[in-house]
C-alpha positions as CSV (number, residue, x, y, z in Angstrom):
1,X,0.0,0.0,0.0
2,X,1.1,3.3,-1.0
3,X,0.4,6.9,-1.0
4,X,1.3,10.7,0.2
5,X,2.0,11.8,3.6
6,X,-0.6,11.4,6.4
7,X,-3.4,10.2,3.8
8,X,-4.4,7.0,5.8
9,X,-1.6,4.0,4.9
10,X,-1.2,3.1,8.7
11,X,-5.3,3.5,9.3
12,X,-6.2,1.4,6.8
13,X,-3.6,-1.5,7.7
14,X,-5.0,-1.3,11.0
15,X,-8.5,-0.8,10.4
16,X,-8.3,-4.5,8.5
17,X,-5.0,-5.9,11.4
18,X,-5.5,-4.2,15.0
19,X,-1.9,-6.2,15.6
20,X,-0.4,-4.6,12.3
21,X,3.3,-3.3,12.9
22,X,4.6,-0.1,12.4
23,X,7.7,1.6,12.3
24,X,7.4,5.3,12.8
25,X,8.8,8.4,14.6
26,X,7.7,11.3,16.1
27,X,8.1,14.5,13.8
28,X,8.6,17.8,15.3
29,X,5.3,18.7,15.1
30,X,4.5,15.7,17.9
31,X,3.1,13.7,14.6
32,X,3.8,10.4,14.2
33,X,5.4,9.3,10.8
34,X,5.6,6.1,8.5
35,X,9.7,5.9,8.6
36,X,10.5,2.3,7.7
37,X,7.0,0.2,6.8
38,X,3.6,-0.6,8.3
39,X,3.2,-4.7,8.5
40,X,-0.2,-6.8,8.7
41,X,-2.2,-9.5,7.7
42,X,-5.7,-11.2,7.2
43,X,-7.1,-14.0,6.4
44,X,-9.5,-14.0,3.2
45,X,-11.7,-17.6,2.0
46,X,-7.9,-19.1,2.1
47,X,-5.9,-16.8,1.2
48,X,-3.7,-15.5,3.3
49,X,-3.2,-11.6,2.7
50,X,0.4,-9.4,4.1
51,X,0.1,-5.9,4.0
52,X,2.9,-3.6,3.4
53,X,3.0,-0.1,4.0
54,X,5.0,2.2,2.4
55,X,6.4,5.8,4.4
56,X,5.0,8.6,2.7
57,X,7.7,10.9,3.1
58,X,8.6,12.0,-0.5
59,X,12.7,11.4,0.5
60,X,12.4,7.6,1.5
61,X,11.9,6.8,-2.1
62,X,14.0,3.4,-0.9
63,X,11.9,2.1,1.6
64,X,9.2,2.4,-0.5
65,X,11.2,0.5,-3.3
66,X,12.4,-2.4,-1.1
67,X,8.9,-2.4,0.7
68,X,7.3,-2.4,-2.9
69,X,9.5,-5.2,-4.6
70,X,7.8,-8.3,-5.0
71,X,4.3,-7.3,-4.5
72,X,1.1,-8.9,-5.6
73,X,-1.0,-6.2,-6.3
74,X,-1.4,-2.6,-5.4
75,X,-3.8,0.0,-3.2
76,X,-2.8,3.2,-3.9
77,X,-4.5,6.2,-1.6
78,X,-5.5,10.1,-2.4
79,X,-6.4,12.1,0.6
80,X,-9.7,12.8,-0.4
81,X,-9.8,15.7,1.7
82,X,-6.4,17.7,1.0
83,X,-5.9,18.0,-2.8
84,X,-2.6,19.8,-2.3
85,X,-1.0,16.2,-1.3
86,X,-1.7,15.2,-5.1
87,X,1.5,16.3,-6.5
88,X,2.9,14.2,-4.1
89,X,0.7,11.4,-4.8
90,X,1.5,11.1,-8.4
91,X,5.3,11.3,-8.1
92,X,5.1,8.5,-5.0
93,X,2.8,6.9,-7.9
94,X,4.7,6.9,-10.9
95,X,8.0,5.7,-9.1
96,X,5.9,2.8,-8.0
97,X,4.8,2.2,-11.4
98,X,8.5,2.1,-12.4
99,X,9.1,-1.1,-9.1
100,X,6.0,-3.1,-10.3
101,X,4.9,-4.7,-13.1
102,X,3.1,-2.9,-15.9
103,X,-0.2,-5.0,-15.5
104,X,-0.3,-5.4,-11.8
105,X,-3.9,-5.5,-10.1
106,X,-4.0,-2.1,-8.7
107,X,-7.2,-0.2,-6.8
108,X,-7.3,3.1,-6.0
109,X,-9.1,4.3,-2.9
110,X,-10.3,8.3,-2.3
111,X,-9.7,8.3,2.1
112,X,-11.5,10.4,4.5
113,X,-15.0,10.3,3.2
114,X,-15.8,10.8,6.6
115,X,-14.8,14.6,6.2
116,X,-16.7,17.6,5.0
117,X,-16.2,18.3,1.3
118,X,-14.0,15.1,0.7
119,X,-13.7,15.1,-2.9
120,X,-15.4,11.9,-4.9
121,X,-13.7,9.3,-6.9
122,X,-14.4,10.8,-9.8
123,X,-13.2,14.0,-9.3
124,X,-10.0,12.5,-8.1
125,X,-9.8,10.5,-11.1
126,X,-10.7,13.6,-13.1
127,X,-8.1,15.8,-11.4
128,X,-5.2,13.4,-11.8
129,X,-5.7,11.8,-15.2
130,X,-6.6,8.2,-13.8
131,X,-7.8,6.0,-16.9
132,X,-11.1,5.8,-16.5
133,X,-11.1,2.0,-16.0
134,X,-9.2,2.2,-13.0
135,X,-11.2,1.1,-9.7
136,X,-11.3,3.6,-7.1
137,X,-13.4,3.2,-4.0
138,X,-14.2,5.9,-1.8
139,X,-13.2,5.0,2.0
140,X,-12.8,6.4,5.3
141,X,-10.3,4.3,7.9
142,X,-12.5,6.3,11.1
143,X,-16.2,4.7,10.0
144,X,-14.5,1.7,8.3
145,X,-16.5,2.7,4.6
146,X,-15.3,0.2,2.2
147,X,-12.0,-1.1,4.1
148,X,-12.9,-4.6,3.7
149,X,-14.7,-3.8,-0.1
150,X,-11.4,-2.5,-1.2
151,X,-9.3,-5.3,0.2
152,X,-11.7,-8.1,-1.1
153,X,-11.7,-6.5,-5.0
154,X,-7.9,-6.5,-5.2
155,X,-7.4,-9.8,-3.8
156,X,-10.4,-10.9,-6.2
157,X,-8.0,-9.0,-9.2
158,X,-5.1,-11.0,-8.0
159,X,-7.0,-14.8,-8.2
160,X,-7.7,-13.8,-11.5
161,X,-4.3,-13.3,-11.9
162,X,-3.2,-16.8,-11.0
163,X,-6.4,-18.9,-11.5
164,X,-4.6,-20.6,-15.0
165,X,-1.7,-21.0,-13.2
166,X,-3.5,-23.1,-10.4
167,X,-5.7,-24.5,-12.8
168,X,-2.5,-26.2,-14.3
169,X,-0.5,-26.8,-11.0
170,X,-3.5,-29.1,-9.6
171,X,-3.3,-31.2,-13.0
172,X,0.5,-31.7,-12.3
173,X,0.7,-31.6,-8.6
174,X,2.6,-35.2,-8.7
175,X,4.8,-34.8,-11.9
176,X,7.2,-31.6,-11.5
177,X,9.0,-32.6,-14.9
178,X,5.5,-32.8,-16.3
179,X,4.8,-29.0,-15.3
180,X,8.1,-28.1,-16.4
181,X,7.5,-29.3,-19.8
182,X,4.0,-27.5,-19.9
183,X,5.5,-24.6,-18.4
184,X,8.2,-24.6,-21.2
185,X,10.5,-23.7,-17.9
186,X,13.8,-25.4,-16.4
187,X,14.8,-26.9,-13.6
188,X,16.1,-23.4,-11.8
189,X,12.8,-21.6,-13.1
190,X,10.7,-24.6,-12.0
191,X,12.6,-24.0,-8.0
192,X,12.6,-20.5,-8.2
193,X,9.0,-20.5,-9.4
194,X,7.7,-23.1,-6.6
195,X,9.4,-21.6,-3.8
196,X,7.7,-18.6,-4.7
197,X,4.6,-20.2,-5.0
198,X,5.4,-21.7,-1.5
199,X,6.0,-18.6,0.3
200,X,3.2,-16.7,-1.3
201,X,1.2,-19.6,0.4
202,X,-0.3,-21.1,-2.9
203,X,1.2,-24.1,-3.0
204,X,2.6,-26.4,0.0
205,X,6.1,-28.3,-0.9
206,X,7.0,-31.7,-0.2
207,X,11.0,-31.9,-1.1
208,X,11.3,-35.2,0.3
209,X,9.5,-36.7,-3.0
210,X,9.6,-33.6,-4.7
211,X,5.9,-33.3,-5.4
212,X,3.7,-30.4,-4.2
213,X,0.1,-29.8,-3.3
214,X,-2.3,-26.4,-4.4
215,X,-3.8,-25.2,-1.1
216,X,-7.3,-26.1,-0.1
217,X,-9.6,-22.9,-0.1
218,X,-8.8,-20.9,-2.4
219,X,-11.4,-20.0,-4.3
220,X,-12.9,-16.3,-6.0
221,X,-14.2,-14.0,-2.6
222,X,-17.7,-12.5,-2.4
């Protein structure tokens, strides 16, 4: 999760993980601030979810790059309520864009709802040249408005992502070489592949006899 200073990141992770970590520091001001990441996790219909939270502090541009790398998918915050953080917003947004993949599942969520003359989605999306297919979901991390909504729709984007590939790894879950060869990948991109699918919690290795098994329960959320 990403966005500009004091838009929500930390309020959102722990609107969805009371226990969520966070590394922060008192500014001068007596406000507290994002300085390394924020850290939580749910559970969603099997899938187990980790949330990372980037600093919004426009000069820890590497934090947010070694926080960012690796990621399955993207929530990306506008302060609803202070447009002059936008500038911010889309220079924290386009170096993001640079980390992650071109066609990762992003949404986009408009925070503090909950304040007088918040502005909507769409003029956000207006405002900052979003496409116009992009999903954005007004929220507010005080009454909890769309939290769990926004949460569910990426991690919806993301199955879609990988529902081929488990579609295929439950046909071949006792013939590696088999997947390999469907695959078209060799035996270094078949480990590297699998012990990402392991720690991602897709798949559950056994390298005694070098099979694997697809996790039970995961399936499309409602």
């Amino acid at each position: 999760m990403s966005g500009p200073l004091q838009s929500g990141k930390s309020s959102y992770i722990k609107a969805l993980d009371p226990n969520a970590l966070n590394v922060e520091a008192k500014g001068k001001d007596e406000k507290f601030y994002t300085v390394g990441m924020d850290l939580g996790s749910i559970k969603l219909n099997g899938f187990d979810c980790y949330l990372f939270g980037t600093p919004g502090l426009l000069r820890f541009s590497i934090m947010r790059r070694i926080v960012s790398t690796g990621s399955d998918g993207l929530i990306f915050i506008f302060d609803a309520a202070a447009p002059e953080k936008d500038d911010s917003a889309i220079v924290i947004l386009n170096s993001i864009r640079k980390i992650l993949p071109p066609n990762i599942p992003t949404v986009f969520i408009a925070n503090k709802q909950d304040i007088d003359d918040a502005r909507s989605p769409d003029v956000i999306r207006s405002q900052n040249y979003l496409h116009k297919d992009n999903k954005i979901f007004p929220t507010s991390t005080q009454t909890g408005l769309n939290i769990k909504e926004s949460i569910t729709y990426l991690v919806n984007h993301i199955y879609e992502e990988y529902s081929s590939l488990l579609k295929t790894l439950r046909v071949y879950e006792n013939d590696i070489e088999g997947l390999a060869q469907e695959l078209k990948k060799d035996k270094m991109q078949m480990r590297d592949l699998l012990n990402n699918l392991e720690i991602k919690r897709f798949v559950e290795l056994d390298r005694i006899n070098k099979t694997y098994k697809v996790r039970s329960g995961l399936k499309y959320l409602v």
